[in-house]
PyMOL commands that place a pseudoatom at each C-alpha (Angstrom):
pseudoatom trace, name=CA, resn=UNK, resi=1, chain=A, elem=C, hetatm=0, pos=[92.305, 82.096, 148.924]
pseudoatom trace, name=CA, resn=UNK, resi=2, chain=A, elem=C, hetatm=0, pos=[93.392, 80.163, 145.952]
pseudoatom trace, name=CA, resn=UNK, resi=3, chain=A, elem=C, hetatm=0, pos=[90.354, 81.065, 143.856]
pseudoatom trace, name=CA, resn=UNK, resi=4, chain=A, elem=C, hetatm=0, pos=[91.558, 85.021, 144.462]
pseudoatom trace, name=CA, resn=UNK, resi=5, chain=A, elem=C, hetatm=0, pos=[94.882, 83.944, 143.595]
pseudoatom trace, name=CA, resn=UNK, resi=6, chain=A, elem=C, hetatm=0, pos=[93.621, 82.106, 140.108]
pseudoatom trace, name=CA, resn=UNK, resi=7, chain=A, elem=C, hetatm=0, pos=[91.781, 85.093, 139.442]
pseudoatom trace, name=CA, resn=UNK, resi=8, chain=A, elem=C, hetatm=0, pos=[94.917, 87.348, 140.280]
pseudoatom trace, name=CA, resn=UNK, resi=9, chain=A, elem=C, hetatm=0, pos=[97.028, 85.211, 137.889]
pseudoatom trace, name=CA, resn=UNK, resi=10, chain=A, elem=C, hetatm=0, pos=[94.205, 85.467, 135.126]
pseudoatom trace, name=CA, resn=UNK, resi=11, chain=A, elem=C, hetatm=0, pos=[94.156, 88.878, 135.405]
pseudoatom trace, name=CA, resn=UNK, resi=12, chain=A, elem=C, hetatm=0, pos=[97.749, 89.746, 135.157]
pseudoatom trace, name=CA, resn=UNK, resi=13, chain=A, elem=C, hetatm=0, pos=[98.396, 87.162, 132.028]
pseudoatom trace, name=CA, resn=UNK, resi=14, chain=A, elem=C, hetatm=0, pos=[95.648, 89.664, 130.351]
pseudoatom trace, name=CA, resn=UNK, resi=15, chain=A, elem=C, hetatm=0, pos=[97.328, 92.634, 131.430]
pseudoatom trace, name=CA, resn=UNK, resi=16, chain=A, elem=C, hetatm=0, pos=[100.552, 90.728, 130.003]
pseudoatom trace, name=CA, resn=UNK, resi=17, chain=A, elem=C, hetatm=0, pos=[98.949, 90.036, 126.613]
pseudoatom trace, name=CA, resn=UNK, resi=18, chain=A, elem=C, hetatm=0, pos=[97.369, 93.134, 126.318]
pseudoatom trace, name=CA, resn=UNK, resi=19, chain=A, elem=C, hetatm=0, pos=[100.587, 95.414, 127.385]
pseudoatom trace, name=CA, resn=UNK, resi=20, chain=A, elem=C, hetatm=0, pos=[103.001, 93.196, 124.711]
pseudoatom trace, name=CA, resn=UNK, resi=21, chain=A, elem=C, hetatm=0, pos=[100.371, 93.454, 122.400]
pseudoatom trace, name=CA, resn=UNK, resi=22, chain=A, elem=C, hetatm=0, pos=[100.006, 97.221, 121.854]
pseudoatom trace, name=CA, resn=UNK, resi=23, chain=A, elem=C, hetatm=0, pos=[104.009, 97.306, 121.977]
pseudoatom trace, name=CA, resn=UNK, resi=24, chain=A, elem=C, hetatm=0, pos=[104.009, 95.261, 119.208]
pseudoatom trace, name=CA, resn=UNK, resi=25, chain=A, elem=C, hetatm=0, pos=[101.192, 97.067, 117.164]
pseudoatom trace, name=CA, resn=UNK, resi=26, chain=A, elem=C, hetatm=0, pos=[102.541, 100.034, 118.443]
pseudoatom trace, name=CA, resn=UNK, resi=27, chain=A, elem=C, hetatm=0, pos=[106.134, 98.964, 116.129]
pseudoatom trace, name=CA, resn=UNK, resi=28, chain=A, elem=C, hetatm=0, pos=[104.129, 96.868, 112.931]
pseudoatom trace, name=CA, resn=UNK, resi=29, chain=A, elem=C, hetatm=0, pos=[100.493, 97.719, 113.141]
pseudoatom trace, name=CA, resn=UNK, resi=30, chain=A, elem=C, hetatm=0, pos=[97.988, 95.415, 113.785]
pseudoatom trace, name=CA, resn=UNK, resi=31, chain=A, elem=C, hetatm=0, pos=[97.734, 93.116, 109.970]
pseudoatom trace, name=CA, resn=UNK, resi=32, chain=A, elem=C, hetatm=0, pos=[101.677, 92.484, 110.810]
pseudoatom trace, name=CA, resn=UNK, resi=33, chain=A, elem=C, hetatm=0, pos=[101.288, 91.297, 114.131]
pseudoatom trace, name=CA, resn=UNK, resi=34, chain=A, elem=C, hetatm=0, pos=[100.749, 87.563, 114.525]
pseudoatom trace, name=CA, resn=UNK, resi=35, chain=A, elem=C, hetatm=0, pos=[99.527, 85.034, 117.873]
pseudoatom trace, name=CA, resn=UNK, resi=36, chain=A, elem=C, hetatm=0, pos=[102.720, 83.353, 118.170]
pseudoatom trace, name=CA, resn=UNK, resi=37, chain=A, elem=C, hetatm=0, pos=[104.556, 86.326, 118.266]
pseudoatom trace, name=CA, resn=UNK, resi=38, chain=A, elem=C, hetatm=0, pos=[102.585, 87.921, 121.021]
pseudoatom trace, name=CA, resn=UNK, resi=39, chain=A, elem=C, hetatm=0, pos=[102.382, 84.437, 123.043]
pseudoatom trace, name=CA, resn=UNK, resi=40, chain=A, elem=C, hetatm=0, pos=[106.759, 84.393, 122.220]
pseudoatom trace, name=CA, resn=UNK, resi=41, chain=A, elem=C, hetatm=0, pos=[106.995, 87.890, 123.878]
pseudoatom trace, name=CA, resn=UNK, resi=42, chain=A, elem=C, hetatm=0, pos=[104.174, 87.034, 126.588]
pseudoatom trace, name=CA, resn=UNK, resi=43, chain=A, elem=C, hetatm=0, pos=[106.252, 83.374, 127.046]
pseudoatom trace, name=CA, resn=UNK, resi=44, chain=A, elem=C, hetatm=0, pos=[103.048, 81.931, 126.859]
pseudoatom trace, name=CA, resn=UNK, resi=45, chain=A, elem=C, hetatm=0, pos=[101.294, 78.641, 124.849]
pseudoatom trace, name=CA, resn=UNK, resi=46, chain=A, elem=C, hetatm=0, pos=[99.013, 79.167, 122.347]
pseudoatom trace, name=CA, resn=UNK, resi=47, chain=A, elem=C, hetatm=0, pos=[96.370, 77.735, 124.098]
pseudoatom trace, name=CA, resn=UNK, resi=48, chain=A, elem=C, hetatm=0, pos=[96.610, 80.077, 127.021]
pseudoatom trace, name=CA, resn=UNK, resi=49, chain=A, elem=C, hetatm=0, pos=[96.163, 83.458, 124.516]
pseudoatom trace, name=CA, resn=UNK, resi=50, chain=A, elem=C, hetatm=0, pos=[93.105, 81.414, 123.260]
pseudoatom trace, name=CA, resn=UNK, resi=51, chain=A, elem=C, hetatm=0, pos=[91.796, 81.353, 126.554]
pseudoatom trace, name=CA, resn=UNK, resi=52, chain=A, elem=C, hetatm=0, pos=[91.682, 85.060, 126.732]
pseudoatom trace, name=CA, resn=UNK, resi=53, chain=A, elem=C, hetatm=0, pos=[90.933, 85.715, 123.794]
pseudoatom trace, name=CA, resn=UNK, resi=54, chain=A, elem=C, hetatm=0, pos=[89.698, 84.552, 119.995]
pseudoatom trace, name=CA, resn=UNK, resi=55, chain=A, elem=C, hetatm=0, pos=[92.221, 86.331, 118.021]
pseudoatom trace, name=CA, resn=UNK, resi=56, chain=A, elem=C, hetatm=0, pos=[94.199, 89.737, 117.725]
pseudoatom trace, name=CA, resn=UNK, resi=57, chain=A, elem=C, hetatm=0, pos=[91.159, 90.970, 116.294]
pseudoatom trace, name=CA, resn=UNK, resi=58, chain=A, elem=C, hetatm=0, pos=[89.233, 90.278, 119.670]
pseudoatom trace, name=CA, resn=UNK, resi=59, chain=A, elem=C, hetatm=0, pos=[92.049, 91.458, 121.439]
pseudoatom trace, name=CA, resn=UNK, resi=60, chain=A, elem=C, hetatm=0, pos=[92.143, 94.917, 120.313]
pseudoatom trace, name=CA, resn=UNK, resi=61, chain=A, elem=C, hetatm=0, pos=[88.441, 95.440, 120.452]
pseudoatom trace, name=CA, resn=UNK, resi=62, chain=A, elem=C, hetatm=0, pos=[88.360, 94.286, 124.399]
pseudoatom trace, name=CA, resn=UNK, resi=63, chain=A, elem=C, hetatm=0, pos=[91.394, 97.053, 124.735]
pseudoatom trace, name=CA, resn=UNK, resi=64, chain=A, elem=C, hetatm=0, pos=[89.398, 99.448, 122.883]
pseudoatom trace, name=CA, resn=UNK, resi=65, chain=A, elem=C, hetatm=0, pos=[86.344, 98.734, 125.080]
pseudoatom trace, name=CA, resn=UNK, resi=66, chain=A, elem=C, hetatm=0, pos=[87.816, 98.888, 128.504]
pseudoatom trace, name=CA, resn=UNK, resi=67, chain=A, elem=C, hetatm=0, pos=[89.480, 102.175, 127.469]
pseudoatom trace, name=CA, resn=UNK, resi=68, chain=A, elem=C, hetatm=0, pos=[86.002, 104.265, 126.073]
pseudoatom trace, name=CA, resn=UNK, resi=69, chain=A, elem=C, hetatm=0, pos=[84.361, 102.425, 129.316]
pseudoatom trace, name=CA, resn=UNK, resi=70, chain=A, elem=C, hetatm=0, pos=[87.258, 104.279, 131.371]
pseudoatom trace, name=CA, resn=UNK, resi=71, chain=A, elem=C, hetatm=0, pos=[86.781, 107.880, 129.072]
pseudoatom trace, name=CA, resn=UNK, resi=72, chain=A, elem=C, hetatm=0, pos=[82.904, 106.913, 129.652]
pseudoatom trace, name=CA, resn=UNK, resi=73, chain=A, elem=C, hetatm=0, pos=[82.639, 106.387, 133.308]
pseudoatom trace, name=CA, resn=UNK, resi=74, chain=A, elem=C, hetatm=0, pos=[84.887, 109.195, 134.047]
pseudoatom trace, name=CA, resn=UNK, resi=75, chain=A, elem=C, hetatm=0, pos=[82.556, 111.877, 132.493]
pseudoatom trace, name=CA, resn=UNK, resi=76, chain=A, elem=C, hetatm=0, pos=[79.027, 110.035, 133.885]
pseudoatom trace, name=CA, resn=UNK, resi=77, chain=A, elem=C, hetatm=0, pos=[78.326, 113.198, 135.753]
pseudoatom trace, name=CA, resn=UNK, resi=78, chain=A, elem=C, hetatm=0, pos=[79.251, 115.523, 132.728]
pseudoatom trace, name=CA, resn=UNK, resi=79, chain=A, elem=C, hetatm=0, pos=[75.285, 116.371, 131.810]
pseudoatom trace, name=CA, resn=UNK, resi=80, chain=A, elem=C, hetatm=0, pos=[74.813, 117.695, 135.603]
pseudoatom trace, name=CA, resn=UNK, resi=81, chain=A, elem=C, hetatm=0, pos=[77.175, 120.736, 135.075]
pseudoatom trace, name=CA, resn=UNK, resi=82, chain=A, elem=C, hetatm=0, pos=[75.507, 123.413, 133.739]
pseudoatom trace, name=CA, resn=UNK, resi=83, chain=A, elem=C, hetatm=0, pos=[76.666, 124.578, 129.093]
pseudoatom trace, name=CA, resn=UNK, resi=84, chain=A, elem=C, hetatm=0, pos=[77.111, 127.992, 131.026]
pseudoatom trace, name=CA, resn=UNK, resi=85, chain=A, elem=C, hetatm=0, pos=[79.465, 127.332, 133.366]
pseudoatom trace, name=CA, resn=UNK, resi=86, chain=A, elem=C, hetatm=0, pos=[82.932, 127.058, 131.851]
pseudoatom trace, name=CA, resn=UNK, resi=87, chain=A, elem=C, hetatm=0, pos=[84.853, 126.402, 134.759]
pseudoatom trace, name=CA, resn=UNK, resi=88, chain=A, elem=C, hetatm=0, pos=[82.886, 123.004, 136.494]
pseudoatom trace, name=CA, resn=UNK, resi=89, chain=A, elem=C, hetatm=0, pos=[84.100, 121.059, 133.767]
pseudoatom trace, name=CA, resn=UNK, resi=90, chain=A, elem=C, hetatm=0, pos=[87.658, 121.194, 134.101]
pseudoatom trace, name=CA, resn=UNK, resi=91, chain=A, elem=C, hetatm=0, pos=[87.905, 118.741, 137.079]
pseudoatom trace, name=CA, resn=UNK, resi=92, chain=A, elem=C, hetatm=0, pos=[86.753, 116.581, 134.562]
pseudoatom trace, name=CA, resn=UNK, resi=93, chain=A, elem=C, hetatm=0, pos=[88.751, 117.272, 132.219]
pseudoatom trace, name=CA, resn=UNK, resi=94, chain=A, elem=C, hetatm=0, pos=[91.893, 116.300, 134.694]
pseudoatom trace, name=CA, resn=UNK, resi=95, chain=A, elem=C, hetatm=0, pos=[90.385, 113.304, 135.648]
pseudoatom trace, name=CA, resn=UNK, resi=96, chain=A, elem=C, hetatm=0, pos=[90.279, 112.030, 132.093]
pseudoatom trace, name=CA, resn=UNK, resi=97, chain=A, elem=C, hetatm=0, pos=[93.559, 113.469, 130.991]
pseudoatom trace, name=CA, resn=UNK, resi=98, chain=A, elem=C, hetatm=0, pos=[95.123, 111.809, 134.148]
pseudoatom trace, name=CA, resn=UNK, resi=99, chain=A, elem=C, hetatm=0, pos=[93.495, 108.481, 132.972]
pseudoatom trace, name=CA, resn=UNK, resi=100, chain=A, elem=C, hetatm=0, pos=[94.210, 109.141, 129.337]
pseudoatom trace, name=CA, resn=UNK, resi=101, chain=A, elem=C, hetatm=0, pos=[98.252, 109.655, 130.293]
pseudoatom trace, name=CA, resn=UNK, resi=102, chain=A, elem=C, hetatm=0, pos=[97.983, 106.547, 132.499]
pseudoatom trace, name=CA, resn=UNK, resi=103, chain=A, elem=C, hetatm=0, pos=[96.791, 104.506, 130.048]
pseudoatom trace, name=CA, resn=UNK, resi=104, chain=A, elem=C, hetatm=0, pos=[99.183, 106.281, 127.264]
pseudoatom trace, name=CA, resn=UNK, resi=105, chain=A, elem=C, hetatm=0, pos=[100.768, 103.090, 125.652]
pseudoatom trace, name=CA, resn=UNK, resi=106, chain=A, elem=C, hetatm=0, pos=[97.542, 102.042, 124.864]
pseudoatom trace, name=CA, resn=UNK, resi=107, chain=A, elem=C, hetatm=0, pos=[95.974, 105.185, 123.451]
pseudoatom trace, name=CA, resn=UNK, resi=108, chain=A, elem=C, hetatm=0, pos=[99.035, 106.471, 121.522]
pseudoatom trace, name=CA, resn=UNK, resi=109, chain=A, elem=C, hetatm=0, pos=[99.620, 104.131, 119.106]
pseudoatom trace, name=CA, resn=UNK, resi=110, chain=A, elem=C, hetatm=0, pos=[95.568, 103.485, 118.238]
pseudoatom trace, name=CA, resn=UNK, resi=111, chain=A, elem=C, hetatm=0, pos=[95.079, 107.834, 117.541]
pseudoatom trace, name=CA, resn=UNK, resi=112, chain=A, elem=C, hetatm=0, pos=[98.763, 108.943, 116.152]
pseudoatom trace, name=CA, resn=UNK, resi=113, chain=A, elem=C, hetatm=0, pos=[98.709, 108.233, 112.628]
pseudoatom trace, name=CA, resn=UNK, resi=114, chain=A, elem=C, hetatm=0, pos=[98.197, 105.291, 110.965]
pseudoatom trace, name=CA, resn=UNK, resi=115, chain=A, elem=C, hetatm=0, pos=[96.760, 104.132, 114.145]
pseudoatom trace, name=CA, resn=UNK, resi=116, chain=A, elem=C, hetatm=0, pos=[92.839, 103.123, 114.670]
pseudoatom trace, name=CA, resn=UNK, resi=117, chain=A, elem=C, hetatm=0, pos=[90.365, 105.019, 112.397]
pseudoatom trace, name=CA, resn=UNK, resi=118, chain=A, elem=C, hetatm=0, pos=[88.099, 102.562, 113.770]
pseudoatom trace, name=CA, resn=UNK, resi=119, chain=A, elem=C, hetatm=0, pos=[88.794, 103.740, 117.441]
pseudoatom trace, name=CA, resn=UNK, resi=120, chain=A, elem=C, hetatm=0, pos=[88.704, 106.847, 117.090]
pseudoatom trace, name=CA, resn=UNK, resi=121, chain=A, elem=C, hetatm=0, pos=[85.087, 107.038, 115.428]
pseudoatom trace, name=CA, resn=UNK, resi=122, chain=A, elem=C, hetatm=0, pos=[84.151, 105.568, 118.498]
pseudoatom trace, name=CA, resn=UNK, resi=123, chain=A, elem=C, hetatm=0, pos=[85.883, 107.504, 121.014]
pseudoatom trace, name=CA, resn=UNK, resi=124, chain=A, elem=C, hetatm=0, pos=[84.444, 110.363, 118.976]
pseudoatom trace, name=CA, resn=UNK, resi=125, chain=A, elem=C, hetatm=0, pos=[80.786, 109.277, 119.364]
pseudoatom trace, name=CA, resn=UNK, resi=126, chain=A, elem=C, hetatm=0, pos=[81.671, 108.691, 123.127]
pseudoatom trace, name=CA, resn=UNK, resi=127, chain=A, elem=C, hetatm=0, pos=[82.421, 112.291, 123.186]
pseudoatom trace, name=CA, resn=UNK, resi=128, chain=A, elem=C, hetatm=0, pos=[79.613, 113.260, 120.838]
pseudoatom trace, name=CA, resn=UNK, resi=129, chain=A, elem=C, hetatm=0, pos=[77.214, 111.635, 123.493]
pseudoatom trace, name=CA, resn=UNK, resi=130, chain=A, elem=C, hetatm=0, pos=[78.933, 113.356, 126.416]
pseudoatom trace, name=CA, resn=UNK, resi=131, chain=A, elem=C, hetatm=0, pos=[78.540, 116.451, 124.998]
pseudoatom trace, name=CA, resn=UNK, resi=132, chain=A, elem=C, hetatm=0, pos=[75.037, 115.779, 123.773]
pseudoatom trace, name=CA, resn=UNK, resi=133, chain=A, elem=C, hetatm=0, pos=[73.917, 114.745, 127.273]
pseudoatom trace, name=CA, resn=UNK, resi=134, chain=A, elem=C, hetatm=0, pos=[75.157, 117.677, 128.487]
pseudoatom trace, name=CA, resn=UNK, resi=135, chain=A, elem=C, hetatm=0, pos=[73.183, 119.994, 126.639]
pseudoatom trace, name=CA, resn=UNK, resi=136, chain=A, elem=C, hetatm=0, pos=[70.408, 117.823, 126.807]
pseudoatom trace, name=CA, resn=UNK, resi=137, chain=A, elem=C, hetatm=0, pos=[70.303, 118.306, 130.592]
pseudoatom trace, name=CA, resn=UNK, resi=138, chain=A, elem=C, hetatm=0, pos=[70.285, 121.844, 130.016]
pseudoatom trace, name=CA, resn=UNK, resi=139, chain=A, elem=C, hetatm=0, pos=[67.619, 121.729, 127.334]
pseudoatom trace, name=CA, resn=UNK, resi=140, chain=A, elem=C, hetatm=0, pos=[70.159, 123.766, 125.602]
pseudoatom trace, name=CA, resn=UNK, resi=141, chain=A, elem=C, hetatm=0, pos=[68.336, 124.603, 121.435]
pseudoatom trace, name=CA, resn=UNK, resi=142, chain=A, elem=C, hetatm=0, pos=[69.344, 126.814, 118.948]
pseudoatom trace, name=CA, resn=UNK, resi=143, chain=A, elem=C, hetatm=0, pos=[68.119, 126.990, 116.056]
pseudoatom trace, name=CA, resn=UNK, resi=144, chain=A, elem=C, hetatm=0, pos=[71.194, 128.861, 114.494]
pseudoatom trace, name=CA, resn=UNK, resi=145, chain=A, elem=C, hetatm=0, pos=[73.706, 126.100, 114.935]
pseudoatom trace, name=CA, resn=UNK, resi=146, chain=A, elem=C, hetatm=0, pos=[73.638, 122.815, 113.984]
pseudoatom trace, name=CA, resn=UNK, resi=147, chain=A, elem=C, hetatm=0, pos=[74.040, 121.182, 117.334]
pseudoatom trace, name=CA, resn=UNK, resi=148, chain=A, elem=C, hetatm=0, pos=[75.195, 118.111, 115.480]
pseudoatom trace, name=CA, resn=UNK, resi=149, chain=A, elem=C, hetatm=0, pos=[78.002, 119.747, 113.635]
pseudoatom trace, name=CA, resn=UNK, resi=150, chain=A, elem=C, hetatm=0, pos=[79.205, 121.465, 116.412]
pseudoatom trace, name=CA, resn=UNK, resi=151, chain=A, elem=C, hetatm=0, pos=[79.600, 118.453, 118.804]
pseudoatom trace, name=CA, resn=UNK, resi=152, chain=A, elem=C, hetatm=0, pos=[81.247, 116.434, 115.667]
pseudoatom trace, name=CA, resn=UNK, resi=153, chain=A, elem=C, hetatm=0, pos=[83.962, 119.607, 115.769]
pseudoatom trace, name=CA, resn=UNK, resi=154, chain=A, elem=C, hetatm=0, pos=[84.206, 119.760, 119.473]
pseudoatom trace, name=CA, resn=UNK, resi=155, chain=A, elem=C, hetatm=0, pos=[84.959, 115.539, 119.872]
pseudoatom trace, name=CA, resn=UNK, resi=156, chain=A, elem=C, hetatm=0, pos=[87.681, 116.054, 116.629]
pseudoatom trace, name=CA, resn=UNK, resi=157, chain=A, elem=C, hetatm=0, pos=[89.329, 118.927, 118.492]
pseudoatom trace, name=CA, resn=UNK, resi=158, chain=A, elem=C, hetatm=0, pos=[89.119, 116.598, 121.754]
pseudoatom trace, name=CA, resn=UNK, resi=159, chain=A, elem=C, hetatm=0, pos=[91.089, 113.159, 120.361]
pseudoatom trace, name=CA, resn=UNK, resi=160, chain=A, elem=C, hetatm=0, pos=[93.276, 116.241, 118.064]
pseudoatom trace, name=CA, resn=UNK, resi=161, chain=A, elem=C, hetatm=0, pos=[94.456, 117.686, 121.062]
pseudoatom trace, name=CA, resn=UNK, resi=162, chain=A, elem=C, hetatm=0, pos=[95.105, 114.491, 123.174]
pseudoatom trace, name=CA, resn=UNK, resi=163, chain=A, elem=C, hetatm=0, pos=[97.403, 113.014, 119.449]
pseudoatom trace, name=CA, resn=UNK, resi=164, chain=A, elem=C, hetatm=0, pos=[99.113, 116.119, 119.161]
pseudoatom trace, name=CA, resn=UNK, resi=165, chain=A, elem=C, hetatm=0, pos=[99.979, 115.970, 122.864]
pseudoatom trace, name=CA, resn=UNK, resi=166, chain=A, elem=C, hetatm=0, pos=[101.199, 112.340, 122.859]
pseudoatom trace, name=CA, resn=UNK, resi=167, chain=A, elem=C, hetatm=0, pos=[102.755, 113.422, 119.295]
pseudoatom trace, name=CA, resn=UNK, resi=168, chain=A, elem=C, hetatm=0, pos=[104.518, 116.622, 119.756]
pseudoatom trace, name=CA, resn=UNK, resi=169, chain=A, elem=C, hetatm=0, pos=[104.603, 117.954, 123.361]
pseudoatom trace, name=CA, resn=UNK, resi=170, chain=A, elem=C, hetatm=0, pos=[104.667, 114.589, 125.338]
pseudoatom trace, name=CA, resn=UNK, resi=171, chain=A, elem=C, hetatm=0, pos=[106.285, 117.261, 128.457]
pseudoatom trace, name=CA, resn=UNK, resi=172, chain=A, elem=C, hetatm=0, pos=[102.813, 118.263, 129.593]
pseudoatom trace, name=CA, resn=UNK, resi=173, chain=A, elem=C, hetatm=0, pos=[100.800, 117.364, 132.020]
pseudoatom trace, name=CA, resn=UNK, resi=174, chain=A, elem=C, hetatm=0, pos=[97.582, 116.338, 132.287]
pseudoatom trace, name=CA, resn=UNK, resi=175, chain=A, elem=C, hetatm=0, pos=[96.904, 119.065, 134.021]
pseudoatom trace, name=CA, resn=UNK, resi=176, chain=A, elem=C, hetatm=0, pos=[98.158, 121.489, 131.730]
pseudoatom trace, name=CA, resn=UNK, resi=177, chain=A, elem=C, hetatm=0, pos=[96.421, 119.529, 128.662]
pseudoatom trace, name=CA, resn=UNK, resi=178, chain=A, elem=C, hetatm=0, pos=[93.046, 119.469, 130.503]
pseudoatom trace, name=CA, resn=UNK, resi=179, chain=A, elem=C, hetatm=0, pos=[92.743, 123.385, 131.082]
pseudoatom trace, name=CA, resn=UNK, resi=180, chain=A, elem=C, hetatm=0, pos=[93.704, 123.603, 127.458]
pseudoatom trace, name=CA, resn=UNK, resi=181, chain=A, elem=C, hetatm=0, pos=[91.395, 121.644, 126.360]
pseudoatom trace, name=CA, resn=UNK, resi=182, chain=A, elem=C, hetatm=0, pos=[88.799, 122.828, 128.533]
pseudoatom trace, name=CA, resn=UNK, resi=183, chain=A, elem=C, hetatm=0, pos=[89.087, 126.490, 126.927]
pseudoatom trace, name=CA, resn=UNK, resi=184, chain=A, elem=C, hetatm=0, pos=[89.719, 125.577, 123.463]
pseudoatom trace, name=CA, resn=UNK, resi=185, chain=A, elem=C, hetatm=0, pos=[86.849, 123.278, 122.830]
pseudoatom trace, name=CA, resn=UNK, resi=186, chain=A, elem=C, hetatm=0, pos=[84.099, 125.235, 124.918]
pseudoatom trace, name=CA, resn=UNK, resi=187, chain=A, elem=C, hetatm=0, pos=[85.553, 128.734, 123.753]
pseudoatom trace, name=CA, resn=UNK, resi=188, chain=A, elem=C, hetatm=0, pos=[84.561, 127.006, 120.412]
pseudoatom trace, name=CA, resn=UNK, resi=189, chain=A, elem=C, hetatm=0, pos=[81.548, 126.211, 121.348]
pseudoatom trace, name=CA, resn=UNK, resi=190, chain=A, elem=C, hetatm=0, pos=[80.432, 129.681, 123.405]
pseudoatom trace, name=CA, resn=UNK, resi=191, chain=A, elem=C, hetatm=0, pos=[81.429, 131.705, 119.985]
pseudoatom trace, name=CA, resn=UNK, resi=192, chain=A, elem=C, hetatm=0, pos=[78.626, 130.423, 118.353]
pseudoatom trace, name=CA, resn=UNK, resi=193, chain=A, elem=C, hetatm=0, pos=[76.141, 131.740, 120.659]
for i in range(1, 193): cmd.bond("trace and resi %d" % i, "trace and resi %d" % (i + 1))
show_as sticks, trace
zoom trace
């Protein structure tokens, strides 16, 4: 019992550190945000940050990581619905917005301008590879597109849609931004064949 309860404590003085942390990059960006200041908000020592973690630096790339594992893990199963069928994917599409929106504070202020160029690359290549996989699974070719190019678009329009959302019309649901997103980006992509 007291080793689940250790573990429980760890866990929630990480979810602590991480939550104040992206409300404070969220305000100054990450070069003006310092330890001490996270560890005054957190009401934690020094020492117990460095337990967690190296530095702010290592503390936004576990954040980053845990949230592309969460966009990653959601869409696992994306290469076993069929390029051709434009509906299948949209339960997918939920799930992630769903995740996406509960996991807003965190995403928000790392894709709204300034925020992460850095994350977003990678959140784009998750994407890229989702999409990829996809039409790898359907041994989808053609030789008048370039496949490349068109998945590059497609993962832009993805993490565009999901900033301008969090930006501009925070009042929709995931839901709603899923079945937009759904049509929009694979509309794109049908056009072209």
């Amino acid at each position: 019992m007291a080793g689940k309860l250790k573990e429980s404590q760890i866990e929630l003085t990480r979810t602590l550190i991480k939550d104040e942390f992206m409300r404070l990059y969220e305000k100054k960006g990450l070069e003006k945000v310092t330890v001490n200041e996270i560890c005054n908000v957190c009401e934690i020592s020094r020492s117990t940050f460095y337990q967690h973690f190296d530095d702010k630096y290592d503390l936004l790339e576990t954040i980053e990581n845990e949230l592309l594992d969460g966009v990653r893990d959601l869409n696992i199963d994306m290469h076993s619905i069929p390029v051709t069928d434009t509906t299948a994917s949209v339960p997918l599409w939920i799930e992630t917005a769903t995740y996406i929106y509960s996991k807003k504070d965190y995403f928000r202020p790392l894709i709204i301008k300034p925020g992460d160029p850095r994350f977003v690359h990678k959140w784009n290549k998750v994407i890229r590879n989702t999409i990829n996989e996809r039409l790898s699974a359907d041994k989808y070719t053609n030789d008048l597109i370039d496949i490349d190019l068109v998945t590059y678009s497609m993962a832009s329009a993805t993490i565009g849609l999901y900033e301008y959302w969090f930006q501009y019309r925070p009042d929709l649901t995931p839901q709603e931004i899923a079945e937009t997103g759904s049509k929009l980006i694979w509309s794109a992509f049908y056009k072209f064949n």
